[in-house]
C-alpha positions, 0 to 999 in steps of 0.5 A, spaced: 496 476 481 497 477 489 493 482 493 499 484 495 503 485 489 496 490 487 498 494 493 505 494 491 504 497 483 499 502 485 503 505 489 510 504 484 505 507 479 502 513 482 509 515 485 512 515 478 506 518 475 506 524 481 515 524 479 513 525 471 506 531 473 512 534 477 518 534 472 512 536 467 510 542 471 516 544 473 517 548 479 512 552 478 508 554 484 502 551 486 497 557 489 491 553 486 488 546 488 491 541 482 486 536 481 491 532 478 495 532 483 489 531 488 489 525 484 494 522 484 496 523 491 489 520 493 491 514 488 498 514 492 494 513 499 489 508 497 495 504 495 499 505 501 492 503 505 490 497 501 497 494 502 497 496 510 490 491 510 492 486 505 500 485 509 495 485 516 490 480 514 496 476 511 499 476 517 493 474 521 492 467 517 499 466 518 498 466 525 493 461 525 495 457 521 501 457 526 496 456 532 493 450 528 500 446 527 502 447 534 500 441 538 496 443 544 501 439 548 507 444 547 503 450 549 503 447 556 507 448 560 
């Protein structure tokens, strides 16, 4: 499995789970601190984080492997 795709069903997850906790609860109001919630919310942004990190460092490699293919005669003007 790729890291990206990890990154991507941790978020797809959390956020169907937070949408079902929510149809669950109702629309009750929330005064108190929900541990669950907390939960998931911190789930929902660690995924969001780690695909951030992962696309960057995808990005990167990309580059250099960019860097490495060009010649260096066509960098010069």
């Amino acid at each position: 499995m790729k890291k990206e795709n990890i990154g991507i069903l941790t978020i797809l997850i959390s956020a169907i789970l937070l949408i079902a906790y929510g149809l669950y609860k109702g629309f009750q109001s929330m005064r108190e601190f929900d541990v669950i919630a907390g939960i998931l919310f911190l789930i929902f942004f660690i995924g969001i984080v780690y695909l951030i990190i992962v696309v960057y460092k995808q990005q990167k490699n990309d580059i250099q492997k960019k860097k490495k293919e060009i010649k260096k005669e066509d960098l010069e003007p």
